[in-house]
N, C-alpha and C positions, 0 to 999 in steps of 0.2 A: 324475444324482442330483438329485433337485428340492430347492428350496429350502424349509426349516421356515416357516410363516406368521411366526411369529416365535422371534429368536433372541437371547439374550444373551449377548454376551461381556464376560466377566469377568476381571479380574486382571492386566489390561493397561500394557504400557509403551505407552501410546496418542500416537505422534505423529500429529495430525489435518490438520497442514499447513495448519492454519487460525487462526495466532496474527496475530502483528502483524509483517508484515515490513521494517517499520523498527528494530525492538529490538536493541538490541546484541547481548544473547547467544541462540544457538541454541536454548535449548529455549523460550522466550516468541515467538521469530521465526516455531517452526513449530509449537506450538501444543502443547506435550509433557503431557502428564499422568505422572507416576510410576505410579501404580496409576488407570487410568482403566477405564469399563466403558463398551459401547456397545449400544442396545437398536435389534437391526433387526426390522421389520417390513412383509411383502409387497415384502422387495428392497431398502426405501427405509432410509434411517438414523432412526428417531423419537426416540432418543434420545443424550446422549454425559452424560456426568459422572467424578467421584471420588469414589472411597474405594470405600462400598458401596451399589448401585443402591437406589431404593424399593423398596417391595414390591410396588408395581403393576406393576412392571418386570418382576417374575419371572412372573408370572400366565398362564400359558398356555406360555412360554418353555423354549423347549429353551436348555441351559445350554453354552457354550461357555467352559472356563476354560483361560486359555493361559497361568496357572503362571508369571505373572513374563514372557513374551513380550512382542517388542514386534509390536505390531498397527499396521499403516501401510496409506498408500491403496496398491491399486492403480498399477503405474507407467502411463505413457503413451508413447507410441514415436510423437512426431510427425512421423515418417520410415519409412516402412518400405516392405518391395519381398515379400510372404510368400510369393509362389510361388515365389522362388527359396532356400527351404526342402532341395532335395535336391540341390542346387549346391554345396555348399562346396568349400572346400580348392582352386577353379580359379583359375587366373589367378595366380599369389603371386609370381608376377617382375614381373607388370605392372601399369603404373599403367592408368587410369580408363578408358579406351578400349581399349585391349589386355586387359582383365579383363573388360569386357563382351563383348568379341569373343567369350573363352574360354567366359564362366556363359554367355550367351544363344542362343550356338551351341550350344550341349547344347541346349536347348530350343526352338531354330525351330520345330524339324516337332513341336510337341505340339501336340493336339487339344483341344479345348474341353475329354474327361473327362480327361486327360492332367493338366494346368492346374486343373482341380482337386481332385485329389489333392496336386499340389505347395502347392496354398495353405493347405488345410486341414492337412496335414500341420505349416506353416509356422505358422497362426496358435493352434493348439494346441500347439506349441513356445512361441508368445509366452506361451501362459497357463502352462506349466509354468515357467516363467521368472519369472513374478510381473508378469506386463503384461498389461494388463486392458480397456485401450483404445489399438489402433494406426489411425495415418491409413496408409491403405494403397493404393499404386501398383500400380495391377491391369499385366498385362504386356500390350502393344497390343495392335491390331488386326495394328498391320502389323509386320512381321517386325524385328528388329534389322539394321541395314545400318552397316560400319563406317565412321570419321570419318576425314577424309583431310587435314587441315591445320585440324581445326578445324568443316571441313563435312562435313555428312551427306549421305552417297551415297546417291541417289534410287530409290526401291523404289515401284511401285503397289499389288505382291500385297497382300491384304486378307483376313484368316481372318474366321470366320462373327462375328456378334455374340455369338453364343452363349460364343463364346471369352472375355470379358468380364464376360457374367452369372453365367456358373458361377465366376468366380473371389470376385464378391459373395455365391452361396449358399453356396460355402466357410466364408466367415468365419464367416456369421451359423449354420451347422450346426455350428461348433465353440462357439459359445456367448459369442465373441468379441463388442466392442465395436470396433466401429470407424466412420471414416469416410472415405469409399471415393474414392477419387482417378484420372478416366479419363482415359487421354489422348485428345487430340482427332482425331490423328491428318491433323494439317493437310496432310497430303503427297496428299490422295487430295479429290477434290472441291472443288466451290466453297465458299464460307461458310456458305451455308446447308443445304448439303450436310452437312457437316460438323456444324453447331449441332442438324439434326434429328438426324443420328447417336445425337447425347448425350444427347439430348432421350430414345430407348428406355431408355439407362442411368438417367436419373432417372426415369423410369416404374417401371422394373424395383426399384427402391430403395424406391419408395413403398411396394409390397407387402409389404414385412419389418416385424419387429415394433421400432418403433423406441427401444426402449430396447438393441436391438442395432445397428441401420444411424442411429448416431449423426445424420449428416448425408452430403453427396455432396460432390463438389469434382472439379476439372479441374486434370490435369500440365501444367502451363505448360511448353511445350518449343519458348520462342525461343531458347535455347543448342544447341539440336539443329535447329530447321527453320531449311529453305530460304525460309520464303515471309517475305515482306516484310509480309504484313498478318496474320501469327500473331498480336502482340500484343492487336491490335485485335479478334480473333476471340475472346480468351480473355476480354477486358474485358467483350466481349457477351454471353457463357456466363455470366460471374457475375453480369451484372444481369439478363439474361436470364430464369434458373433460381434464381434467388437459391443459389448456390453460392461455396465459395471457391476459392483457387488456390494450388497450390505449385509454387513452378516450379523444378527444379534450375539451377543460376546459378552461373557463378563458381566452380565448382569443382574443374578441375584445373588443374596448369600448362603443359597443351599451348597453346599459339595464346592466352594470355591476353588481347592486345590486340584481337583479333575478339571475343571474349567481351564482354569491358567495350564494346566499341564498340557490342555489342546492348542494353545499358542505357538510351541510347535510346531505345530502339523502345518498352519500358516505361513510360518516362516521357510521350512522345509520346502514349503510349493512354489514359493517365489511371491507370493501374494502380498507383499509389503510393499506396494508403489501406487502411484496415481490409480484411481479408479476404482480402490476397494477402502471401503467404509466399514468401519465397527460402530455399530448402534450399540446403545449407551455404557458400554466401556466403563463400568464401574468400580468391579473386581479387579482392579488392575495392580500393578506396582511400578516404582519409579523406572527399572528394568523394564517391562513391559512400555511405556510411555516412551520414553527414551527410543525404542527399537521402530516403534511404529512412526514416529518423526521422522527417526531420519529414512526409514523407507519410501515417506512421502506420501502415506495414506491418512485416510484423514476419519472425523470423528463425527456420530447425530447423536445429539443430548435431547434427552426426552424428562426435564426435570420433573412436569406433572407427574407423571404416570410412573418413574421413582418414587416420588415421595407416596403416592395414591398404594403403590404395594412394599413400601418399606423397604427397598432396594439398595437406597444409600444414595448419594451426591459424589458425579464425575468428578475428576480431579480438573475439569476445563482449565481454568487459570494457569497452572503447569503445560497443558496441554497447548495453549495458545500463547505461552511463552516461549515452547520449542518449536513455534511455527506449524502446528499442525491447523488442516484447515478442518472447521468443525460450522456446523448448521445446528438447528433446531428444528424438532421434529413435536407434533402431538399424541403422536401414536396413539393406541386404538382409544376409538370412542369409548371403549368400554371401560377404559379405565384413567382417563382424563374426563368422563360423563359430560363434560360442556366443551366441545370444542374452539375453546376461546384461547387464540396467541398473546391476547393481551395477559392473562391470568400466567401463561406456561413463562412468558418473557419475565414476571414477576415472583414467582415461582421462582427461578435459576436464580435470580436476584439474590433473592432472601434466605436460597437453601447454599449457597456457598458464601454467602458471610457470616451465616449465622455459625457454619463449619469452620472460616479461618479467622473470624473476628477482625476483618480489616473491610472495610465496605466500596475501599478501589482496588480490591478483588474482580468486582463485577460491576460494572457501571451501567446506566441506563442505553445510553448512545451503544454499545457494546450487544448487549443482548437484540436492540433494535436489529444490527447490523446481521445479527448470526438467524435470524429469524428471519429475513429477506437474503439481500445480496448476499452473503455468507456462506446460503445454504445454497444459492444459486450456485455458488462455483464452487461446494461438496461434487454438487449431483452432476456437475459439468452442463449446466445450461446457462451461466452466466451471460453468455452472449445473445438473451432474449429474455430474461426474466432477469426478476431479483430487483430492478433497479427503475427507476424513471429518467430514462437515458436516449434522446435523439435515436433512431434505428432499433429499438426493443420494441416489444408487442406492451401496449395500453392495458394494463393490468395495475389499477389504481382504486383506493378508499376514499369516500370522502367522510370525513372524520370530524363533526360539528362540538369542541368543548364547550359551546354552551348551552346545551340541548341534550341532559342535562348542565346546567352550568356548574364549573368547577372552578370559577373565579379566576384572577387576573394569570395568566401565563408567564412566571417569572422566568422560565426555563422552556422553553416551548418544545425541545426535542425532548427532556425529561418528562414537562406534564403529558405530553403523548402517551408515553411508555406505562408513567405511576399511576397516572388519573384519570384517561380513559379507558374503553371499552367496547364491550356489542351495544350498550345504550347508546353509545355515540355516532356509532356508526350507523352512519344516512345512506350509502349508496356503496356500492362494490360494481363496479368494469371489469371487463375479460374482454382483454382485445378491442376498447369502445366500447363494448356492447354489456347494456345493463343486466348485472345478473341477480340483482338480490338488493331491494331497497328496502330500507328500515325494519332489517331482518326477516325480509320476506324474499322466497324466488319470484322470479318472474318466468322462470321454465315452464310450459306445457306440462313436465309431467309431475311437478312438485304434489298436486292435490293424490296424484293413482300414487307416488311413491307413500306416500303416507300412512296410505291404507293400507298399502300391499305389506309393508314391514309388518303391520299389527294381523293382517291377515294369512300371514304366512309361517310369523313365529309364533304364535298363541299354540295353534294347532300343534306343531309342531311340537313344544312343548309338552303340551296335555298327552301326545299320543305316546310318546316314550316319558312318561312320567317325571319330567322336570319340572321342578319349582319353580315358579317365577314372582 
């Protein structure tokens, strides 16, 4: 469905996520309007106010009135894994390595078109969800090989590149925002070998329309490789390519003391400053925390998908005491099985109070915050997403508490956070443009994705003997 030139919405409970967040209370924090309206035009937001718009406002304007809804950004999923979209429900006895054994053995032997059907399928989920921009870990080159005390057993095979691009024409055919996250695949060539690899991925990125292909980025995977000078390859990719990094880190409790002993190898490379991300940062210690602060690099908390493989709960609170800037991510479908921000934002809630037994530990307004704008200025896009802000792109929820009803709104940024849901949510925009009403797409290719995931993994399955 294409987007109206222009559009106004009216009658809005409008949190903008653009207040003041030092304010004590929640609706000044994140920027609340009672009855707010918002004037989009060509995608972009031109206007925001209250009560009742100009009349220049209305002028050409298709009228969008959501009846007392609340209208909010866009989530962000500064974590996410989308091909593993037709995976779910594998692995649920096992922690972190034994779970990938289970989701990524279903998927060895898929083929570049295999891959993606599973991502598209995966990142038109995130939009029916109300996620509007995910960073997204395309699946390697090289095969998954399991972890044997901590180390990763050595693999050469290497599928086509193509396996890779078609996982970025996915997103951007679903209409999806994201920024796209390769791995380097250090286990296979030399460094420069390697760096020109990445170098087609950032080529291939250029060509997209980039108010969709946000920016590119590199899986830092010193907790998984073998080689001694990964760090130092990833430091070169980012200045390199002007890209950033996320590296998963620190986050199970197999072999902890090898893990933290690769911190290291980070620091050694210079990789502690703006632009390099540790996804979900668990295994840490106060030394560690401490180090990555003040270098200026920042943190994605995946609290689902913790708890989903017994991982353990970030120390965020500490973390966002020494200023580190930290988002929220869903990561893989396969192991948060519902792609829902409202469940993860509650989740993070519950699983560090319950940890320090003080419950302004973690506040609603707070986690609201790291799940949109937050994560926006992780990934370095704040200056278009994250927020419902004059000059950003139209990426907005409309979010009906009474339908079903949850009764009187004592707290309206709270009952947001505690009491709604995907039942609530009536409509999802990308840029204006409707992508997903009453948890439905509206994309052309939502009916073929559907089928292709069930006709592509079944087989696949059955042929190499996997259980499903």
């Amino acid at each position: 469905m294409n987007a109206p030139e222009s559009l106004l919405v009216l009658n809005a409970r409008l949190i903008t996520v653009a207040g003041d967040p030092a304010a004590e209370d929640d609706e000044t924090a994140l920027g609340y309007h009672e009855q707010g309206w918002m004037l989009v035009r060509d995608g972009v937001i031109a206007a925001i106010g209250d009560g009742e718009p100009p009349a220049s406002a209305r002028e050409g304007a298709e009228v969008l009135d959501v009846a007392g809804a609340f209208v909010a950004p866009g989530f962000l999923s500064t974590h996410s894994h989308l091909f593993t979209s037709g995976s779910r429900g594998l692995g649920v006895a096992e922690t972190l390595y034994g779970w990938c054994d289970s989701m990524l053995g279903l998927i060895r032997h898929a083929s570049p078109s295999d891959i993606y059907w599973t991502t598209l399928h995966g990142s038109l989920d995130f939009l029916d969800h109300g996620v509007t921009t995910a960073y997204d870990f395309t699946d390697p080159r090289i095969p998954w090989e399991p972890m044997i005390d901590g180390v990763r057993q050595e693999s050469d095979a290497m599928r086509p590149v193509e396996y890779q691009l078609r996982q970025i024409d996915a997103k951007a055919d679903a209409g999806l925002r994201f920024v796209n996250s390769t791995p380097l695949d250090d286990a296979v060539g030399t460094a420069e070998e390697v760096l020109d690899r990445f170098a087609t991925v950032v080529d291939h990125l250029g060509t997209l329309d980039p108010r969709l292909a946000l920016g590119g980025a590199i899986s830092g995977s010193v907790q998984w490789s073998n080689r001694p000078d990964g760090a130092e390859i990833e430091v070169e990719a980012m200045r390199r390519f002007g890209v950033i990094n996320q590296a998963h880190f620190l986050e199970t409790r197999e072999a902890v003391e090898h893990q933290r002993s690769k911190f290291a190898l980070y620091q050694r490379a210079g990789a502690l400053g703006p632009g390099m991300i540790f996804g979900h940062f668990i295994q840490t210690t106060p030394e560690i925390i401490e180090a990555t602060a003040a270098g200026g690099a920042g943190m994605s908390w995946q609290p689902s998908s913790n708890g989903r493989l017994a991982s353990g709960t970030a120390k965020v609170p500490q973390m966002l005491e020494l200023g580190m800037t930290v988002g929220m991510g869903l990561d893989d479908q396969a192991c948060t099985d519902i792609a829902d921000p409202w469940q993860n934002m509650r989740l993070g809630m519950f699983l560090v109070r319950a940890e320090t037994g003080r419950p302004l530990d973690m506040m609603p307004a707070t986690v609201l915050r790291l799940h949109t704008l937050g994560g926006a200025e992780l990934l370095g896009v704040a200056d278009r997403v994250g927020s419902l802000e004059v000059g950003k792109l139209a990426d907005f929820l409309v979010v009906d508490p009474t339908d079903p009803d949850i009764g009187p709104l004592w707290h309206p940024i709270r009952n947001y956070v505690l009491s709604c849901g995907p039942r609530h949510l009536k409509a999802v925009y990308v840029g204006g443009r409707l992508a997903s009403s009453n948890g439905r797409s509206t994309s052309p290719l939502a009916t073929e994705a559907k089928a292709k995931v069930r006709e592509v993994l079944v087989p696949l399955a059955e042929a190499h003997g996997w259980p499903v």
